[in-house]
C-alpha positions in Angstrom: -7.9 -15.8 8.6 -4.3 -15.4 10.3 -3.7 -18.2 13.2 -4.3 -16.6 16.8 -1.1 -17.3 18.5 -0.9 -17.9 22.2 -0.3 -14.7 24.2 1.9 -13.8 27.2 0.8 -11.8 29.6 0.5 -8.0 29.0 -1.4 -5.1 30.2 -3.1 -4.6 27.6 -4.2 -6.0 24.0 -5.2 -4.7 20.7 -6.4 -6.9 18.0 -5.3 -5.2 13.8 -7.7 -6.4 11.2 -6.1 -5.8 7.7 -9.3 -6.0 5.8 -7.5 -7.8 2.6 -9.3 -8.3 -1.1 -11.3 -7.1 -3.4 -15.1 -6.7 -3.5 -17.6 -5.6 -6.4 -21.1 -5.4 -5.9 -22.4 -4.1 -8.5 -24.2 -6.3 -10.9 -23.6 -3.5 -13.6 -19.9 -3.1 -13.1 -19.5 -6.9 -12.9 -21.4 -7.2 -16.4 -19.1 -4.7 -17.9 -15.9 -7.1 -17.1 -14.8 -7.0 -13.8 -14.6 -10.6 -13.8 -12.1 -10.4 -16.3 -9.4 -12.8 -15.8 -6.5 -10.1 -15.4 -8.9 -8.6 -12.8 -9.6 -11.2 -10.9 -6.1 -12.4 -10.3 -5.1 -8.9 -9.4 -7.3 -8.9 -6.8 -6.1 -12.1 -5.9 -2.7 -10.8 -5.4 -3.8 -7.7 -3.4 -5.4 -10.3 -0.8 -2.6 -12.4 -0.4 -0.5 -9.1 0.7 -0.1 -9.2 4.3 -0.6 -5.0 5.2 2.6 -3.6 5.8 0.6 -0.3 7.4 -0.6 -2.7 10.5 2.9 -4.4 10.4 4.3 -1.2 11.0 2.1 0.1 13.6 2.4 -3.2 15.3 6.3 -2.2 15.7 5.7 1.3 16.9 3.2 -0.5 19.5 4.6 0.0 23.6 5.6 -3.0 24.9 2.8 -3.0 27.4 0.4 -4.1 24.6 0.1 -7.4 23.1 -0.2 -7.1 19.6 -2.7 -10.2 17.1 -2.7 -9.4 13.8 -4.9 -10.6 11.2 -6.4 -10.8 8.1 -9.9 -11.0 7.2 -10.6 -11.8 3.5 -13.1 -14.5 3.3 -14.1 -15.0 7.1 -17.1 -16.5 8.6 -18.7 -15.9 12.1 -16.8 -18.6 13.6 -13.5 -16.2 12.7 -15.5 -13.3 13.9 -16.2 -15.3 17.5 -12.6 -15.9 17.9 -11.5 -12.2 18.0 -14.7 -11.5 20.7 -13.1 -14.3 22.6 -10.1 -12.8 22.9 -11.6 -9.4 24.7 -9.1 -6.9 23.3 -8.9 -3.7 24.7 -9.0 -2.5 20.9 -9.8 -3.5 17.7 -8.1 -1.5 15.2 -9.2 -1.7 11.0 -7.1 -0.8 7.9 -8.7 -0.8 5.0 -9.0 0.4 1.3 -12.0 2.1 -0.1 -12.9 -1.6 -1.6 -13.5 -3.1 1.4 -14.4 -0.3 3.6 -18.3 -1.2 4.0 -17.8 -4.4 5.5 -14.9 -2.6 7.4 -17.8 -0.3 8.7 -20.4 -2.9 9.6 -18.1 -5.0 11.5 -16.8 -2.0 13.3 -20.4 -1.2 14.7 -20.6 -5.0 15.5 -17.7 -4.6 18.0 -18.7 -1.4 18.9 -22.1 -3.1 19.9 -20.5 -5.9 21.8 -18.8 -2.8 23.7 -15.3 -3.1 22.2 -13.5 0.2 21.5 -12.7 0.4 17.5 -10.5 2.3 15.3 -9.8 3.1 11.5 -7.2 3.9 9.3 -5.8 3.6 6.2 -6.2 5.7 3.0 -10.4 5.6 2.8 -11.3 7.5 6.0 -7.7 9.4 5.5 -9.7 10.5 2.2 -13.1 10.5 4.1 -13.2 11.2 8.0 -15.7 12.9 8.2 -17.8 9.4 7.0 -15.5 7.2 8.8 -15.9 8.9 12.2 -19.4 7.5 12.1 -18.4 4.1 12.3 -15.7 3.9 15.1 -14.7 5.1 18.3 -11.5 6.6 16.5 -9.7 7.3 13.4 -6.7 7.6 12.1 -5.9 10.4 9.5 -2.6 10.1 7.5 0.8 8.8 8.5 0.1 6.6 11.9 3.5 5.8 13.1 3.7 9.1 15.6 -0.1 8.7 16.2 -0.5 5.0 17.0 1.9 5.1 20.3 0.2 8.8 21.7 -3.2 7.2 20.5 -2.8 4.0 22.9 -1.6 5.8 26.1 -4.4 8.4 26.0 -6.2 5.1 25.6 -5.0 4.1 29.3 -5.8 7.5 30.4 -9.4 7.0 29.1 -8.5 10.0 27.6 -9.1 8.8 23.5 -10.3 11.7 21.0 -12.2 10.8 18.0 -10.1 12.0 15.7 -5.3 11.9 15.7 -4.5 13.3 12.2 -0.7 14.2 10.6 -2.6 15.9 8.3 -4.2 18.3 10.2 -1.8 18.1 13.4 1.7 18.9 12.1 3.5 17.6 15.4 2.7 14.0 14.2 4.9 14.3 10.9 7.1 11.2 10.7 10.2 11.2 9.4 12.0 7.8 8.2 15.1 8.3 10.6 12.1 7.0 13.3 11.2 3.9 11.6 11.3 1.0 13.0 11.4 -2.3 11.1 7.5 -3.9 10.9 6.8 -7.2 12.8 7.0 -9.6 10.2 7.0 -12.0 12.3 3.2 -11.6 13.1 2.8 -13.4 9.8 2.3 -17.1 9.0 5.0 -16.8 6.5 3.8 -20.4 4.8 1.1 -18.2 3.6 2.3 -15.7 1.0 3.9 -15.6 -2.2 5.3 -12.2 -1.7 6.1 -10.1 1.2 6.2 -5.7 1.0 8.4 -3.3 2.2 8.4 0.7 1.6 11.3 2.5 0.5 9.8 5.6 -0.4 6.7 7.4 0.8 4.6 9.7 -1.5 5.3 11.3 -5.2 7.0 15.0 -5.9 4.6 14.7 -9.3 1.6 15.6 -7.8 -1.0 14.6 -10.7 -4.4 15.3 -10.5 -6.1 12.2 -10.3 -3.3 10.7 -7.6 -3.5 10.5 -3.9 0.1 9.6 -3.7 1.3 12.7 -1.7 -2.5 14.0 -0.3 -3.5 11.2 1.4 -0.8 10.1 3.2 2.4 12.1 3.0 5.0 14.2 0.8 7.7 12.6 -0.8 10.5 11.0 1.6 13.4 8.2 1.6 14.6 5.4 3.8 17.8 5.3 4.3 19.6 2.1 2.6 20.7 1.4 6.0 17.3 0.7 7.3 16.0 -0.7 3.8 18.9 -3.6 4.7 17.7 -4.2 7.8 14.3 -4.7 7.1 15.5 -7.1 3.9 17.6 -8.7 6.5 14.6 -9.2 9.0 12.3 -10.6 6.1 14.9 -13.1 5.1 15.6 -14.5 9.0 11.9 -15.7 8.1 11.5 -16.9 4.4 14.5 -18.0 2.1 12.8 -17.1 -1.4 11.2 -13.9 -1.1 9.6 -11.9 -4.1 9.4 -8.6 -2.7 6.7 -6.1 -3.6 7.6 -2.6 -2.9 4.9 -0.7 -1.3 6.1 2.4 -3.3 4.4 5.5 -5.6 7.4 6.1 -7.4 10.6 4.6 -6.4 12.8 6.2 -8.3 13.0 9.7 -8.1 16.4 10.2 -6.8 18.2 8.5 -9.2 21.5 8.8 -7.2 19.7 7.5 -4.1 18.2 4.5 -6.6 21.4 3.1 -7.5 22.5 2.6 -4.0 19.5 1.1 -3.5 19.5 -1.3 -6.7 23.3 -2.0 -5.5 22.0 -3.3 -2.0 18.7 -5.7 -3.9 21.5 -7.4 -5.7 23.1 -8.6 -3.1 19.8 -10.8 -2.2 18.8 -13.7 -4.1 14.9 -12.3 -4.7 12.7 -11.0 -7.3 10.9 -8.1 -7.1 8.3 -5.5 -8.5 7.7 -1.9 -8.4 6.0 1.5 -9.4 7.9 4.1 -11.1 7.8 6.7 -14.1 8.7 6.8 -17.3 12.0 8.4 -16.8 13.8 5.3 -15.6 14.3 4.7 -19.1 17.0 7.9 -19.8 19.1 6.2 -17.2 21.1 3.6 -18.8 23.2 3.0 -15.8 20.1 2.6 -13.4 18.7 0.0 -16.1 21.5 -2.2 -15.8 21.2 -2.0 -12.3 17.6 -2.9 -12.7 18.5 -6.2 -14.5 21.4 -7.3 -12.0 19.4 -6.9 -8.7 16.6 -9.4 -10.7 13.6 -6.6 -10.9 10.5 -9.1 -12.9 8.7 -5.5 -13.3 7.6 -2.2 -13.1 4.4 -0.7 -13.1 4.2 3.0 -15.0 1.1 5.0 -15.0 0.9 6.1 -18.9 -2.6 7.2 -17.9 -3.7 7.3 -21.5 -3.1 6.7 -25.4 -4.3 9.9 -26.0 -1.6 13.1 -25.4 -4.3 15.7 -25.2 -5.3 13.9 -21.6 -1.9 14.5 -20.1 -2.6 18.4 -20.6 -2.8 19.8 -17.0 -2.4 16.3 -15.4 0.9 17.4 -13.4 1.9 21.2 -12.4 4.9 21.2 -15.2 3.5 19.1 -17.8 5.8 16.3 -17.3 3.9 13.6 -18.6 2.9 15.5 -21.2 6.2 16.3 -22.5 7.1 12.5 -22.0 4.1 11.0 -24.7 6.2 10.8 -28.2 9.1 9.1 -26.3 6.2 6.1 -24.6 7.0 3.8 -27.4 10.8 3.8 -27.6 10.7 3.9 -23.4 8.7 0.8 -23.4 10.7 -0.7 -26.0 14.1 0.3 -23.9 13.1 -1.3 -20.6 12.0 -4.7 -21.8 15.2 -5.0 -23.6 17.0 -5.3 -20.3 14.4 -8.3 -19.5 12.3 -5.9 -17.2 8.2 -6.5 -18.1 6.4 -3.1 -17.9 2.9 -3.0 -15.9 0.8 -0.2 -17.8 -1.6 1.7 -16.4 -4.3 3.5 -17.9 -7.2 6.1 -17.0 -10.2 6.1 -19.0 -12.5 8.8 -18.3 -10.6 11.8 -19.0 -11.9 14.9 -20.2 -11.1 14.6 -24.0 -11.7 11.2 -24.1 -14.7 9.2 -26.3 -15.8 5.8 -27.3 -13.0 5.4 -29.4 -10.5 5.6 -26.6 -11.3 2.0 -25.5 -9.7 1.0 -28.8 -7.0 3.0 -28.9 -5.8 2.0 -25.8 -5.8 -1.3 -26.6 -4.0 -0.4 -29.6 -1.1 1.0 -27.8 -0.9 -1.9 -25.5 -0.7 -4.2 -28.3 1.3 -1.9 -30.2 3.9 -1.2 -27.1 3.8 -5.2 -26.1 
């Protein structure tokens, strides 16, 4: 759990809970190798993430509110205690759909102890109709807009149960409004990587992905911004690895170089997700290599082409499956390890896809 800082003196004070981790309970699932080693340090990794979504909000917060962040993976009742002691006027959750049960019972806990409560994040984004059961309020979609006109109807005792950019097209955000998330909230001595965003959503559109549904269409920061907020994380930590809380980064491949031109200017190392077609760009490889990317994650989805059929509006991954091999091949020549990602479930798949698709990992390296 993240240190409680002092506070100074403010009118008001919310309290954001990143509800961090992983957790499986089910005995089946866990038989069938979720305590694989890859799995478990994955999930490792994902709780040691600080949650750039409550960062941000925390810098879109009025200055009349004092802002405590923190993070509850594994916590105990004393840590619970410590955030009743500090009587917030709210107690705002993100969470994933991993953690969002305990995310639900400790919301009624607070709600109990008459605390006001809110959710967001990409569950009850998915779900609100569920999560409105379990809090005062919800968040639906992008919360940058929403968080600021959520607090002062807040002081007006005037909250509604439900602020959506989904539903409510006047809180669309646009990137030229961002503001650069309070990193400073953090006990930096903790992680091993910090995020920031430099693109929101995915013009794909598969299927399965909840890249541009959930949350928002595809959009840019401007390099300007991406600086500043590279600059801001360095003030605090002098040998960042970066995550990039990205769906596909590199869409814009003229926008990409820019930004691959501005990572190389910082010592760091870094990760990312992208597509395949990073790989037809020659240019934007080398830039890859210079600005230190360790890796990027692809979704091949599956060994099998037949499964891509449908998958995206034009086919594109589909008309991508003979050149896998080669694109692999390409990208770790320039010292850039490739994350695969797989589906296993799809319509044409059978028994036999489980070794196939080990097959091609082994076969791809």
């Amino acid at each position: 759990m993240a240190a409680i800082t002092n506070l100074t003196m403010k009118e008001y004070q919310v309290v954001l809970i990143s509800m961090s981790g992983v957790r499986v309970y089910n005995k089946k699932l866990l038989n069938l190798g979720l305590t694989l080693p890859g799995f478990v340090d994955r999930s490792r990794v994902i709780a040691s993430l600080p949650s750039l979504g409550l960062l941000t909000i925390a810098s879109h917060t009025p200055e009349n509110w004092e802002v405590v962040y923190i993070e509850l993976d594994d916590y105990t009742e004393s840590d619970i205690e410590k955030i009743i002691n500090l009587r917030p006027d709210i107690i705002a959750f993100s969470s994933l759909t991993a953690r969002i049960n305990e995310t639900y019972l400790l919301s009624n806990k607070f709600r109990k102890l008459g605390f006001t409560t809110i959710i967001g994040g990409l569950h009850v984004s998915a779900l609100p109709e569920e999560g409105m059961e379990f809090a005062d309020c919800l968040i639906q979609g992008e919360g940058e807009i929403i968080w600021e006109k959520l607090l002062r109807d807040f002081e007006n005792k005037q909250l509604k149960p439900l602020y959506s950019s989904i539903t409510n097209h006047n809180f669309a955000f646009h990137f030229n409004a961002s503001k650069i998330p309070k990193y400073e909230l953090l006990d930096i001595s903790k992680y091993n990587r910090l995020t920031i965003q430099t693109t929101r959503g995915c013009p794909l559109h598969c299927s399965f992905c909840a890249a541009s549904r959930t949350i928002s269409s595809y959009k840019k920061k401007s390099i300007e911004l991406i600086e500043k907020e590279l600059n801001k994380i360095f003030e605090l930590w002098n040998k960042p690895f970066i995550e990039l809380a990205d769906d596909n980064t590199f869409v814009d491949k003229v926008w990409s170089k820019d930004l691959l031109k501005l990572f190389s200017e910082y010592k760091m190392k870094w990760f990312t997700e992208t597509d395949i077609s990073v790989a037809y760009d020659d240019a934007l490889l080398e830039l890859l290599a210079k600005s230190n990317c360790a890796q990027i994650l692809i979704g091949f989805e599956t060994s099998n082409s037949e499964g891509l059929l449908g998958l995206d509006k034009a086919n594109w991954k589909h008309k991508q499956f003979d050149n896998y091999l080669k694109a692999i091949e390409k990208i770790q020549s320039y010292g850039i390890s490739v994350n695969g990602c797989f589906i296993l479930g799809f319509d044409t798949d059978t028994k036999d896809t489980f070794k196939e698709t080990e097959f091609f990992i082994k076969e791809s390296h």
